[in-house]
N, C-alpha and C positions, 0 to 999 in steps of 0.2 A: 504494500500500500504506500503509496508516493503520498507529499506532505497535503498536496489537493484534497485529495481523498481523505485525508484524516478530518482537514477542517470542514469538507462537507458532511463528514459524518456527524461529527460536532456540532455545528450549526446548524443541519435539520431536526436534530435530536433535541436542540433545545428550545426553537420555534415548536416544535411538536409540545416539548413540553409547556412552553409560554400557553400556549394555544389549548393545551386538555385543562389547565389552572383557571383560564377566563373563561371557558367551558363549566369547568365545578362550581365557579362561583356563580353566575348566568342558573345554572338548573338547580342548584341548592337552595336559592331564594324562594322556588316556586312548590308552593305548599302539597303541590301532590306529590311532589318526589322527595317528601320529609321521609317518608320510612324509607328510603333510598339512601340518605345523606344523615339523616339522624336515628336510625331504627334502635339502637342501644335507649339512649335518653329516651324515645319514645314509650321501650317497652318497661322502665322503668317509671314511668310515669311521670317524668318532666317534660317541660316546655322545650322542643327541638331545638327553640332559634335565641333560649335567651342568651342576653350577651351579646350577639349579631345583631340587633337591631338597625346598625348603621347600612346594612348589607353590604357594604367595604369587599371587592373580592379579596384582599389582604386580612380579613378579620379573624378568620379562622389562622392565623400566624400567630397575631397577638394571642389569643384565647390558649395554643399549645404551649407559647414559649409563657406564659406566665401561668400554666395548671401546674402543679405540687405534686410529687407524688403519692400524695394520700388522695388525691383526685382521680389518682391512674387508679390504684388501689380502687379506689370506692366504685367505680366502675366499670373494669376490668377484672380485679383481681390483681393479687400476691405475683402471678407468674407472669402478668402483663410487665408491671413495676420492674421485675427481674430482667424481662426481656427488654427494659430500656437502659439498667443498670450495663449490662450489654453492648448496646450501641453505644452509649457514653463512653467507655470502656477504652473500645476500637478505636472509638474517634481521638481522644484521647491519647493515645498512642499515635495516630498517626500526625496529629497537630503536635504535637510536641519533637515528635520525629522531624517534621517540615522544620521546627525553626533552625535544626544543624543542615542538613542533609540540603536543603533546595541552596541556602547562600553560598555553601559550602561546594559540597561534590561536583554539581551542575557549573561552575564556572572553571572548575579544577580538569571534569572533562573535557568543554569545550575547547579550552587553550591549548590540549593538545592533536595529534594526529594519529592519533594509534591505526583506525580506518585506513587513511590514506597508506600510511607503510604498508599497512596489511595487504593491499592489494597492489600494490609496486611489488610486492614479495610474493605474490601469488598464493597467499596464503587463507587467501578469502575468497569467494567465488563470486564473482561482479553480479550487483543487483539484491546482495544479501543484505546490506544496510542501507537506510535513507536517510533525509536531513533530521528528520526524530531522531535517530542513533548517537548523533554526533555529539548529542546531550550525554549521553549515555557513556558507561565505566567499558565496553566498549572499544569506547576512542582512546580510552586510557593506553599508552605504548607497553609492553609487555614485561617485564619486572621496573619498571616504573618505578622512584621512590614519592607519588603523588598519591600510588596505591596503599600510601599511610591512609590516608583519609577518609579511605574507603574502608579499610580494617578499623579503624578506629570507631568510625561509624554506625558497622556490625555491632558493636560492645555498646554504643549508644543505646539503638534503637531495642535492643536485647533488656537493656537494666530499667530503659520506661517502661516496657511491657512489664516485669518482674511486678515493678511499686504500682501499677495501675491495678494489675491482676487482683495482687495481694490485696488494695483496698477494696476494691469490688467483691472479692470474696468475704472481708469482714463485714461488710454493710450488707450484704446478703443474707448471710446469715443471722445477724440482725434482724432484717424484716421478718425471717422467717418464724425466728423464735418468738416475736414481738402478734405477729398474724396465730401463732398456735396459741398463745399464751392467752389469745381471748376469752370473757369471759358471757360469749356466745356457746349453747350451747351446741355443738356438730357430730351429728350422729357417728360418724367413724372414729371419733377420739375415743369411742366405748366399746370398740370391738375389737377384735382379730379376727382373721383369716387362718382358718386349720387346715389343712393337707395330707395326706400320705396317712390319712387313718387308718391303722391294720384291721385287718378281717373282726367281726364280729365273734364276739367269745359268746358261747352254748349258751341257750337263755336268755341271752340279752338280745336289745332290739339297738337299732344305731343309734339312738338318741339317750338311752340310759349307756351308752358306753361312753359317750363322747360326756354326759353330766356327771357321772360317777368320776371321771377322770378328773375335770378341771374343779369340780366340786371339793375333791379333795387336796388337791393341792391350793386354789384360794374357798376356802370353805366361807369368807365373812364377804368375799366383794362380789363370787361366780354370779350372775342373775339370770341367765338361761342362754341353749344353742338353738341354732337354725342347721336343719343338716341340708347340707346342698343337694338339688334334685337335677334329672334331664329333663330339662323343659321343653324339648325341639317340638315335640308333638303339642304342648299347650303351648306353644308360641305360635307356631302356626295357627289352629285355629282361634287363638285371639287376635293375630293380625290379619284373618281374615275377618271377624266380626268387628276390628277397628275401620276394617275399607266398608264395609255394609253401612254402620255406620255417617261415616262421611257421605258417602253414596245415598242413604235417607236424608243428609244433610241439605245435599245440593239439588237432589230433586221437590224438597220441601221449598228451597228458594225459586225455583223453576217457579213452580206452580204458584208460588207466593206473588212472583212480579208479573205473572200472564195476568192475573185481577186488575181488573179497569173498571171504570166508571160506566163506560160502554157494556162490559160482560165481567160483571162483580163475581160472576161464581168460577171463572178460571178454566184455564185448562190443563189437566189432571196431566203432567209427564206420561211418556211411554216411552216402553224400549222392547227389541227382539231379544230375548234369553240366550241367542245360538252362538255361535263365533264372532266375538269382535260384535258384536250385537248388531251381524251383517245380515242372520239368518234365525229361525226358528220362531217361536210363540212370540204374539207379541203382548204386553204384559203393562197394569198399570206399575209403575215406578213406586211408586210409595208403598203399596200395598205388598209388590215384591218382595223390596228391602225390608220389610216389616216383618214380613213370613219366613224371613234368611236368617234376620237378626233374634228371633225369638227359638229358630230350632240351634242355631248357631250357640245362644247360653245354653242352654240347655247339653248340650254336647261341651261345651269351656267347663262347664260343672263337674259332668261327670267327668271329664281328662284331670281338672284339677286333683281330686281326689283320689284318682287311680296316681298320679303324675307323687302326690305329697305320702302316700302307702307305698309305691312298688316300687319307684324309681328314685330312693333313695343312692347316694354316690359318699366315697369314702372323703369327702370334703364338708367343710361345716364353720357356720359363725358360732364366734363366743362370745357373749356379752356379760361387762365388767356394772356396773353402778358407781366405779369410781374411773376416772383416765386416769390416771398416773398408775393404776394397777395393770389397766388396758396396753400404757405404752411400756411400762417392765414384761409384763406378759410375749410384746411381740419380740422384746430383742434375747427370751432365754431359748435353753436348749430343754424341751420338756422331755424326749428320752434319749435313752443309750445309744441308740444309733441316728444318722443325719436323717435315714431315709423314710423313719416314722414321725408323727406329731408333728413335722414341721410347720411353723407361723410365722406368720408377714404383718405386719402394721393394715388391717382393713382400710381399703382408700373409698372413696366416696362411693356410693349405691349407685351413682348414674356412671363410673367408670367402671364397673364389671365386668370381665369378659366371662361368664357365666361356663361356656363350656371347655374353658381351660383351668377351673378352679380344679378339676377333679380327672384330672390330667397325674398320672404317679411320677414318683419324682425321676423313677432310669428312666422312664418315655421322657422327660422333660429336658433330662442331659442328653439323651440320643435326640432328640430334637433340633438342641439350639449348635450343635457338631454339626446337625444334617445343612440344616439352616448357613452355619457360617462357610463350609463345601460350597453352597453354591451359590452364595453371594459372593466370593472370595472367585469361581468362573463364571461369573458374572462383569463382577470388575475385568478380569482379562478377556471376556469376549468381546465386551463393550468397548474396548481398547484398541481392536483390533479398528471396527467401523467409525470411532470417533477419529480416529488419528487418518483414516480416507479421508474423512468429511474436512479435517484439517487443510489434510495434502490435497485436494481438488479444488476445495471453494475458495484458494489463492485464485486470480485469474489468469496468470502465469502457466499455474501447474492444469487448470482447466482448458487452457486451449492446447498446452500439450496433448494432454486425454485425445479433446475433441478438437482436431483443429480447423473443420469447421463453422465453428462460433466465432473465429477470428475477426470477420468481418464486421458482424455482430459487436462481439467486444471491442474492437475499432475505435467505434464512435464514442467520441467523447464523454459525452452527456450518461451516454449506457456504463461507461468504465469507470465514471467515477461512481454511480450511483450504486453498482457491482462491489467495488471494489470497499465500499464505506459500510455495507449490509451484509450480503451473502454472506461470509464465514461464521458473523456472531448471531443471522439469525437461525440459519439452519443449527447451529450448535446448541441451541435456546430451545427449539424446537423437539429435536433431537433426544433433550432430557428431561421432557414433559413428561413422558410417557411412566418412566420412574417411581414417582412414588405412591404410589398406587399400590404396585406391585412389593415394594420393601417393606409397606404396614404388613401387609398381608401375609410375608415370610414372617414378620415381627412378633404375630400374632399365632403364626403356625407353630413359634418356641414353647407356646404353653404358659406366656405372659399372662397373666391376673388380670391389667388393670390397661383402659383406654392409654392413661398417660403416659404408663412404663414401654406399653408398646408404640406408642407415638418417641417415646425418647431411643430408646432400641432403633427403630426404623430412622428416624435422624440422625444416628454415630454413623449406619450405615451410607446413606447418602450422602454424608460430609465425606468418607473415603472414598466412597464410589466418585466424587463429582473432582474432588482432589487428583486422585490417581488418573483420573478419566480426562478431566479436563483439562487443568494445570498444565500434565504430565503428560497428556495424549496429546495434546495440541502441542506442547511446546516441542516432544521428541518426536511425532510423528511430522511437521512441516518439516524439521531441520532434515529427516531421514530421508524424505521427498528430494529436499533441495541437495544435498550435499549426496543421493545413493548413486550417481555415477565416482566421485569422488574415493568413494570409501569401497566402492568394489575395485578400483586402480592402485589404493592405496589400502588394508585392512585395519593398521596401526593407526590410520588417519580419526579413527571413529570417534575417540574419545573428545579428542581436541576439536572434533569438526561441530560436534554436535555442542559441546560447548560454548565454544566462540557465537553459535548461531542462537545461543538465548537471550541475548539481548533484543535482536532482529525479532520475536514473538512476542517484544513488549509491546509495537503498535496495535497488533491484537485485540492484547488486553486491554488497551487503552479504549479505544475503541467498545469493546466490552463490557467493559465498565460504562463508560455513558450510557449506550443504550441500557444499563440495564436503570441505573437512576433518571434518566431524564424522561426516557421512554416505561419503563417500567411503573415507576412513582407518580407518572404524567397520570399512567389508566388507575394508578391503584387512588388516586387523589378523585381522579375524575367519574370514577366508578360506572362508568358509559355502559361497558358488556352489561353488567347486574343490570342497570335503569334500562336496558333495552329488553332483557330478558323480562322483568317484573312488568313491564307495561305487553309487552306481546302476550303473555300466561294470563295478566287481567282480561285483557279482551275477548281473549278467544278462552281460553279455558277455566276464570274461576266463574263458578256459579256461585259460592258462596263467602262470608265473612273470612271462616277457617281455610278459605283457598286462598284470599288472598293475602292473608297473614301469613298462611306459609312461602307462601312467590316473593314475598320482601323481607322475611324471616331471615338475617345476616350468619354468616358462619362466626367460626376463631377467626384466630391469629395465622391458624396453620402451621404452628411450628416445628414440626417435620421435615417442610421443607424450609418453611422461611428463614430459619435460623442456620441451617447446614448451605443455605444461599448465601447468605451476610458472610457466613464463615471462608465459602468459598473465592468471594470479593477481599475477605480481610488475607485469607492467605495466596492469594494473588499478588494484593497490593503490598506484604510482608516483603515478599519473595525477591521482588521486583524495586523496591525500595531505594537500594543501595546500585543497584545495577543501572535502573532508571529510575531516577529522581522526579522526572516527571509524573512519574504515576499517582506518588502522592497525593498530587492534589484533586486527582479524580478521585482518591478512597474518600479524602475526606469530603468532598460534593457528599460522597454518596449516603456515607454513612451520616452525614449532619442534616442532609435532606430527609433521609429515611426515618431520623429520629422525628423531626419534626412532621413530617405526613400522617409516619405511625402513630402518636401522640394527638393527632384530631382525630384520627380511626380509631385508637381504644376509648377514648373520651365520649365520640356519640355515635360509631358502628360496629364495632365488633362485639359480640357477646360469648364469652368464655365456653365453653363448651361443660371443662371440669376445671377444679381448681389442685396442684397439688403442692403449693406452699413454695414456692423456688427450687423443687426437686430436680428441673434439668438445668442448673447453674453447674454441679459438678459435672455434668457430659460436655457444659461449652465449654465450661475452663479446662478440659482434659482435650479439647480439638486444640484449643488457644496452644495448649502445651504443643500439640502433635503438628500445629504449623508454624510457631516459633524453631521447632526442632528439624524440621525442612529448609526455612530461612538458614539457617545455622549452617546447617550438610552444605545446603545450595552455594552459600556464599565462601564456604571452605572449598570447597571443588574448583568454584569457578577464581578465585584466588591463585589455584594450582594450576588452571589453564594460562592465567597470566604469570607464568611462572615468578612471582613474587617468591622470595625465598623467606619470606617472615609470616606464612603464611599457615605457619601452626600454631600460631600464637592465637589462634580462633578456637585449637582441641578443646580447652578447656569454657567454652559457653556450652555445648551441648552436656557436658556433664552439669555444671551450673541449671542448667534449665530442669535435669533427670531430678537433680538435690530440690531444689526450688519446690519441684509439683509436688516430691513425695511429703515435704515439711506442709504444706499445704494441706492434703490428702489428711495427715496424720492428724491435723490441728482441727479442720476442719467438717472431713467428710460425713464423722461417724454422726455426727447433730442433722446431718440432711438425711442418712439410712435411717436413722430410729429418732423417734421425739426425747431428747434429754427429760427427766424425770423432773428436773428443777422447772422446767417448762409445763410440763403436763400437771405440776401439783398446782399451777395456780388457779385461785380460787374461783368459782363462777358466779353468776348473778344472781342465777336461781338455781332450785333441784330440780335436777332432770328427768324428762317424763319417758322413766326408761321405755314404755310400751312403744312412746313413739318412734323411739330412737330404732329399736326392734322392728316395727313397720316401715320404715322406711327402705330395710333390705328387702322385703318382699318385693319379688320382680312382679309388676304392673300385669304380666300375667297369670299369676297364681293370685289376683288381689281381686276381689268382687264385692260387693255393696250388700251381695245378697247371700256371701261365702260367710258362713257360723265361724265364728272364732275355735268352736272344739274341732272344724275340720283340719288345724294346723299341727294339731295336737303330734298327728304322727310327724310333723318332718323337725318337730322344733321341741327342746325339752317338756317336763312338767314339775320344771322345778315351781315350788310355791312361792311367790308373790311374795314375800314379809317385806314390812319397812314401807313406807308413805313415799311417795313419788307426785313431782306436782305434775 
């Protein structure tokens, strides 16, 4: 990519984004696309636009840059707050970086020629670098003594990350003990999660083995179990009596708005019963639905009951009356061996993953082995097709392939607009597909809980997109450019591919923008959602509950969101000291992102689950694993510049190994288990353990009309003593 190309890449990228800004602000004002632009505040029950009154498109700036984080908090959630602790973090890092590294390196490169010799020497292959480069460590001449600056530099940018990490991790944890320590009461703080229950002994039934157990070991706090069941058959026919439902809903509306003045008594919905309701009986609608949903309970009843008698599983809640016994209870070892009684800290009832609770524990280690096999040939298959997509959607290496496009690409207007797009969007495109597919491996571990398996599938993606991207683009172009080379020469490999990493900064540069200017442009302007939620009104809600779900906002998505950021931040790490330039794009990104994201948790996003700051030690452990690439990276390519002072770098990657595990050590064990000094504080009120108890009931074992002695069998008969409010 010549320097043309860079700045039209640049420049459409941020009229694009100019242009989706005065878009957000233009369709945010306009009250029907409130649940579009404020659905959070909405469904809490505030006024969308106060504060905005000016309608300023600027106003939603002020409103992020001056909310608190107990704002985020109050709206978001604990792991919202965390997730900007985060980008501050990054940002951080890389502004502090900027103040040595841009006055410094960047004038230190330019003044010399390293480029030019290189190719008087024939030691470069002409058209590998552009006037971008010439910024770049690069141009530096080859044991150079200017390549102090650049070493020294390394240890800079290494020792902010250390003090930024470290505070982040303190104030973390912080909020977190500060968020449990409430004195709300939260149905999981009074449970545990049991596992791996042995077989039933003679006589007993699972629920007196599972009370006689815990009964006797806390005999003053146990207050009863829930034994885990398969629910697949009462799930199904509840979610098909929850569509009858809906489906009486919307034909109740039908018929509600055919009523006029003209013909007040309406006309009654109809539908064909057959395929697609293309064919068969044709049927009134109301009275259908009514016939479906009444034989439908009736059959949820009797499943339940067979479902809470027969299909009992060697998994089960225990419930405490006090927390602080709840959180000792989850961090002991209740028997002699790992693979019986094992317990987990219960995470909230709507994060369940129900048929992994009763999953044994060898299925569970032969699982997450099967699991990492084939995301680990995953990463290398995906390797193979990401580093083409590199090596062809140059236009270079593309009209090689196909040459004739040449024409084509020719012309001006087409080459530059080619050469400013094609690689970063097919690449973007490319790793859509993703994560989808790595929840679902995450999940296939025999993972308990929505969050653990959202964080699981995140470590995954951050390696996969690192190895794949990073590392796929940057060795697979040079391998492209430089494979006549290095089949003439085989010894040439190391060096060639080396020298050729600066040349894959424009790239990323590149990369970057589109991913802030153009990314933050839709995620601000929220067009795709306001398109979809208005087309689903028109044509497909009939009713209230349709169209509350059509503008109904997700998360955060941090799965992928955060192994995205991470892949920007270890990009921008990487490339730092080599090009200088990049800097300033990380920090765009991530100070743009904090500020976008910070209107979006304030009045669109609504939490899914909450789990207290629990994926802060998976991103400070990527932080660790892309500081420790920076490091290798900068030591290697150090050795390409044959700089002979160029072991004086050995000792940061040990520094960084020291650093995590003091961290880890200090740290980690208050994010696995709730500290007891946290869980003893006191509450507001006594807790209504029934309630606490009901709230695990899965929504399809739960009926209006279901007897409280039908529970009897999945869930103890310990007696009730002691007043509960």
């Amino acid at each position: 990519m010549d320097f043309s190309s860079f700045l039209v890449s640049l420049g459409t990228s941020f009229v694009i984004f100019l242009v989706l800004m005065l878009i957000f602000a233009w369709l945010s004002s306009k009250p029907g696309n409130h649940v579009i632009y404020y659905p959070n505040r909405i469904l809490k029950g505030l006024d969308p636009t106060v504060g905005s009154r000016t309608r300023s498109p600027f106003a939603w700036i002020k409103e992020a840059l001056s909310s608190s984080e107990k704002d985020v908090i109050s709206m978001s959630g604990v792991d919202s707050a965390v997730y900007f602790v985060f980008l501050s973090t990054v940002l951080g890092i890389f502004v502090l970086s900027a103040v040595v590294l841009l006055p410094v390196l960047m004038p230190v490169a330019a003044t010399d020629d390293g480029i030019k010799n290189a190719k008087k020497n024939d030691t470069l292959s002409v058209g590998t670098f552009n006037e971008l480069d010439r910024l770049s460590m690069g141009n530096v001449n080859l044991g150079s003594n200017r390549l102090w600056a650049f070493l020294l530099a390394t240890y800079w940018v290494s020792f902010v990350a250390y003090y930024l990490t470290w505070k982040a991790y303190n104030h973390i944890s912080a909020l977190r003990a500060e968020a449990l320590m409430t004195p709300e009461v939260k149905a999981e703080q009074f449970a545990i999660v049991v596992r791996d229950i042995p077989p039933v002994p003679q006589g007993q039934t699972r629920k007196e083995q599972v009370d006689s157990f815990f009964r006797k070991i806390y005999p003053d706090t146990f207050y009863r179990s829930m034994i885990v069941t398969d629910n697949k058959e009462v799930n199904k026919l509840w979610e098909e009596l929850e569509g009858y439902k809906r489906k009486l809903e919307r034909s109740e509306a039908v018929f509600a708005a055919s009523k006029t003045e003209a013909k007040p008594e309406g006309t009654k919905p109809m539908h064909k019963t057959g395929f697609l309701g293309l064919i068969g009986d044709k049927v009134d609608s109301i009275e259908f639905y009514s016939q479906e949903i009444n034989e439908l309970v009736r059959k949820l009843e009797s499943e339940q009951k067979t479902t809470l008698r027969e299909k009992q599983k060697n998994a089960a809640f225990v419930f405490f009356n006090n927390r602080a016994t709840a959180a000792s209870a989850a961090q002991n070892l209740h028997a002699k061996i790992v693979d019986k009684w094992t317990v987990l800290p219960a995470p909230e009832p709507r994060q369940l993953i129900w048929p992994n609770l009763y999953i044994d524990f060898i299925q569970r280690q032969v699982r997450q082995y099967v699991v990492y096999v084939i995301v680990a040939l995953m990463i290398f298959f995906y390797m193979i097709p990401i580093g083409i997509i590199s090596a062809i959607t140059t236009l270079n290496n593309l009209t090689k392939l196909l040459p004739f496009l040449k024409p084509v690409v020719n012309i001006s207007a087409v080459k530059i607009v080619l050469e400013a797009y094609l690689p970063q969007l097919a690449l973007i495109i490319f790793l859509a597909v993703l994560p989808n597919l790595l929840l679902f491996l995450s999940k296939s571990e025999g993972i308990p809980s929505e969050g653990h398996a959202e964080r699981a599938a995140s470590g995954k993606y951050f390696y996969f997109t690192v190895l794949n991207v990073f590392l796929g683009v940057t060795l697979g172009g040079a391998l492209f450019k430089t494979f006549k080379d290095i089949q003439k020469d085989p010894n040439s490999l190391v060096p060639l591919l080396a020298s050729s990493l600066p040349g894959s900064a424009t790239f990323f540069l590149t990369f970057v923008a589109l991913k802030f200017f153009v990314g933050y442009g839709l995620e601000l302007s929220r067009i795709v959602p306001l398109i979809i939620f208005h087309l689903k009104k028109k044509f497909l809600c009939k009713c209230e509950a349709d169209v509350k779900d059509a503008w109904t906002p997700g998360d955060f998505g941090y799965g992928t969101r955060i192994p995205g950021d991470l892949l920007i931040f270890t990009i921008g790490l990487c490339y730092s000291i080599m090009t200088p330039l990049i800097i300033p794009f990380s920090v765009i990104y991530f100070g743009l992102g904090w500020l976008i994201l910070r209107n979006q948790a304030l009045k669109v996003y609504v939490p899914a689950y909450e789990t207290y700051g629990r994926i802060w030690p998976h991103i400070f452990n990527r932080i660790i694993a892309s500081l420790l690439l920076y490091q290798l990276t900068m030591f290697g390519f150090f050795g390409v510049k044959k700089f002979f002072y160029a072991p004086i770098l050995i000792p940061l990657p040990i520094i960084s190994l020291i650093f995590a595990f003091i961290c880890h050590t200090k740290f980690y064990r208050a994010f696995a288990d709730t500290a007891l000094e946290v869980a003893c504080n006191e509450l507001k009120e006594v807790p209504n353990m029934e309630q606490v108890f009901r709230s695990f009931v899965p929504p399809s074992l739960s009926s209006e009309k279901v007897d409280d002695d039908q529970f009897e069998d999945a869930r103890s008969q310990t007696s009730r003593t002691g007043s509960f409010a």
